[in-house]
C-alpha positions as CSV (number, residue, x, y, z in Angstrom):
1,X,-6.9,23.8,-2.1
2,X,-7.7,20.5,-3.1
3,X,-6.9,19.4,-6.7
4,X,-9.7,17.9,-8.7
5,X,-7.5,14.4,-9.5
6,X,-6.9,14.4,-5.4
7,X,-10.9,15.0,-4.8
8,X,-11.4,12.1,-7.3
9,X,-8.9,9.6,-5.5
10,X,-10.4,10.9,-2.2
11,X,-14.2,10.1,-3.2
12,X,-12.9,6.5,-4.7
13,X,-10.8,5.8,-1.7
14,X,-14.2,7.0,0.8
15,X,-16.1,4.7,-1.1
16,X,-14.0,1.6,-1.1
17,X,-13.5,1.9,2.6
18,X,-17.5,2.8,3.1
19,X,-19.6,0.9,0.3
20,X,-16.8,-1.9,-1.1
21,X,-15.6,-2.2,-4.2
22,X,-19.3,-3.3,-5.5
23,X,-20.1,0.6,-5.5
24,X,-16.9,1.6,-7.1
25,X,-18.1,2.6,-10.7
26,X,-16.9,5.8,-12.8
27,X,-20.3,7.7,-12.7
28,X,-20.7,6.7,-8.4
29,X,-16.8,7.8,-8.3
30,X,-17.5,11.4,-10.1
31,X,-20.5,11.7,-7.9
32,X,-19.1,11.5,-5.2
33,X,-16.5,13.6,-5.9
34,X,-18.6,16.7,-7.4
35,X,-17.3,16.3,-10.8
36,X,-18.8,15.3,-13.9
37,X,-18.1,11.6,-15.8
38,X,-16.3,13.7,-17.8
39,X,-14.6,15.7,-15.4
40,X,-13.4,12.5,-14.1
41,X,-12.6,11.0,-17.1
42,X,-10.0,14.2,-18.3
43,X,-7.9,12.6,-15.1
44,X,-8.6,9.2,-15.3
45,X,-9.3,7.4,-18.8
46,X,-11.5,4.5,-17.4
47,X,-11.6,2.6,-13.9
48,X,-8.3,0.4,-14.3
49,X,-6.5,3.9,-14.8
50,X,-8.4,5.2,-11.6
51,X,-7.3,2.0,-9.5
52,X,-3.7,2.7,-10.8
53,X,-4.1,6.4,-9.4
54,X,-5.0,5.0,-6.3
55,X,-2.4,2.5,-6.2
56,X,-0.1,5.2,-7.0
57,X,-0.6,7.3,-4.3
58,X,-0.7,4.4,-1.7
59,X,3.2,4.3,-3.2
60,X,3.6,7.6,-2.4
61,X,2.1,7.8,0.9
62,X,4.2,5.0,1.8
63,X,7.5,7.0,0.8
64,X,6.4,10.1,2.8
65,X,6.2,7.4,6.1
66,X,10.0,6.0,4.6
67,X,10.8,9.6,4.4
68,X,9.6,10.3,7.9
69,X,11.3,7.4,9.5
70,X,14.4,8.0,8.3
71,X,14.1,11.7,9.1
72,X,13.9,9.8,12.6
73,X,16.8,8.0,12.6
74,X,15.2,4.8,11.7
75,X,16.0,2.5,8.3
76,X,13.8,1.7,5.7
77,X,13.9,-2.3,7.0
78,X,12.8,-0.5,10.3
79,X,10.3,0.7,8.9
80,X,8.8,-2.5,6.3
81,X,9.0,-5.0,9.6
82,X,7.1,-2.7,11.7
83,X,3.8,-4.1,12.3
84,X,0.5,-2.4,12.0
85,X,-1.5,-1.9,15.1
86,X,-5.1,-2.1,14.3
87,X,-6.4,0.0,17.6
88,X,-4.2,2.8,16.0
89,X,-6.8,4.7,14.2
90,X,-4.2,5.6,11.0
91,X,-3.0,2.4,10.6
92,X,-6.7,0.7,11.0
93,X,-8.0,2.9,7.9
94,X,-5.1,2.5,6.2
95,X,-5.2,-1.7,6.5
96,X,-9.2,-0.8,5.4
97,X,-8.0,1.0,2.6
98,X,-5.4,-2.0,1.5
99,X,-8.1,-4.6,2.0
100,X,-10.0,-2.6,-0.1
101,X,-7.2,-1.9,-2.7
102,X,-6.6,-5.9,-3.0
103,X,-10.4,-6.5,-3.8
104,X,-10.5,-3.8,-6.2
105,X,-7.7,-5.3,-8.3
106,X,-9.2,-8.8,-7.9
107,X,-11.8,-7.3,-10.5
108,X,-9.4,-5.8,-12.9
109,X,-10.1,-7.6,-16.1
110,X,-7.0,-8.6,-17.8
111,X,-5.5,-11.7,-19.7
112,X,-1.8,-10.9,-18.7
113,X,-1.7,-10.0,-15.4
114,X,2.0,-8.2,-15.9
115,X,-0.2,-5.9,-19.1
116,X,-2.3,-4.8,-16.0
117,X,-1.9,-1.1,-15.5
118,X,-2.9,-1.6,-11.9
119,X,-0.4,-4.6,-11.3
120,X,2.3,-2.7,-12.7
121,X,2.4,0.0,-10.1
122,X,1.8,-2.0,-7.9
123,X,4.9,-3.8,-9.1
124,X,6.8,-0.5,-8.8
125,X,5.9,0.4,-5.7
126,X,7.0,-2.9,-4.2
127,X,10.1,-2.8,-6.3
128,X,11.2,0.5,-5.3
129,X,11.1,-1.0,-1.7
130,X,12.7,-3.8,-2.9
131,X,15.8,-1.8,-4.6
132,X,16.1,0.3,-1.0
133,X,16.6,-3.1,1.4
134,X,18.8,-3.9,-1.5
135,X,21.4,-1.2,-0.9
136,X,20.9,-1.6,3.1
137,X,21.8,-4.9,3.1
138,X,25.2,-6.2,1.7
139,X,23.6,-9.7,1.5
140,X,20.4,-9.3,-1.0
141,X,19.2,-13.1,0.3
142,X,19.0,-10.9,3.6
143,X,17.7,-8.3,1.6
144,X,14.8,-10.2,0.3
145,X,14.1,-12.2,4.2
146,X,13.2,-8.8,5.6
147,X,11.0,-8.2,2.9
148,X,9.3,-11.2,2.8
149,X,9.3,-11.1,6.7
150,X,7.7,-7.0,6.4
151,X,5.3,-8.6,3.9
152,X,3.7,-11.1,6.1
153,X,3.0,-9.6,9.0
154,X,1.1,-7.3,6.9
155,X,-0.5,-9.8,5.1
156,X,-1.5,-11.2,8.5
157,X,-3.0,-7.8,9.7
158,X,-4.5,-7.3,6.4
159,X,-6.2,-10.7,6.5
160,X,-7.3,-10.0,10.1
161,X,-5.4,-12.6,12.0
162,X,-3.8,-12.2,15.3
163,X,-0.5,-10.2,15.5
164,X,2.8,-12.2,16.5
165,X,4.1,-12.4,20.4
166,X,4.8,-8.9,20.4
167,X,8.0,-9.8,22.7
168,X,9.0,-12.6,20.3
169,X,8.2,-10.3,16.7
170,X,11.1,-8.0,18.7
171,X,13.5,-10.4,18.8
172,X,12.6,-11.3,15.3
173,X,13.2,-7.7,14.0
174,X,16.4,-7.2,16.1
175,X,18.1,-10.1,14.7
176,X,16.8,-9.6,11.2
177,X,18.2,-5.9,11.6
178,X,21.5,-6.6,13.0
179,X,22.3,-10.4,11.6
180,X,25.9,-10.4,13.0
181,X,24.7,-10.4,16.3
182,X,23.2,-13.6,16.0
């Protein structure tokens, strides 16, 4: 059975994706997830601390796919350079959902960005990928290419833009995953 904080971040993840983040308010959220504004609000204090949730669970969806891929013999580097395919139905919601995700925290009021709830764990999800190419690489400059390299080509799918030669993105990952070779 569903728990009531996972039908909450369901409803406000169905709406970002269907309605944009225009519609995303605490009483649409609760609606659509058959709870009271105060049903909602026992989980989640206000919307930054719903976005956080969300953000949050993207984090830890993310480390069930690490998990998964390394259960497959494949490394977490592997696993940040791959590159979305947007006629793969999972990976097409999930860029939806990201697009979504960076909207909604382009409306999170705050003065300092790093007081954000929202930015934070967003900050700790990134970091904790950070930290794991850390201690796969020997070379942390290396390290931090892949990342940035993983990062792009998201960005790029996220943003819409045409995906790198597939043939030539290859050789990009193999020599980013085996630098001696090179």
């Amino acid at each position: 059975m569903t728990s009531t904080r996972d039908r909450i971040l369901d409803a406000l993840e169905n709406l970002l994706l269907e309605q944009g983040i225009s519609q995303v308010t605490l009483e649409n959220v609760a609606a659509a997830a058959g709870v009271s504004k105060g049903g909602l609000l026992y989980h989640f204090k206000n919307k930054d601390a719903l976005l956080t949730g969300l953000v949050q669970r993207l984090g830890e969806r993310a480390d069930d796919q690490v998990e998964h891929a390394v259960a497959q013999g494949r490394s977490l580097a592997e696993w940040h350079l791959q590159s979305p395919d947007v006629t793969n139905e999972s990976d097409a919601l999930e860029l939806a959902l990201y697009r979504s995700m960076v909207a909604a925290m382009r409306t999170v009021d705050a003065h300092d960005q790093r007081a954000n709830p929202v930015q934070q764990a967003l900050t700790g999800v990134l970091e904790s990928w950070k930290s794991g190419l850390d201690t796969e690489f020997e070379d942390p400059v290396h390290a931090e290419i892949v990342r940035l390299v993983g990062d792009g080509v998201y960005l790029r799918a996220l943003l819409g833009l045409p995906p790198i030669d597939p043939d030539r993105y290859r050789e990009v990952v193999a020599r980013l995953l085996n630098p001696a070779a090179s």
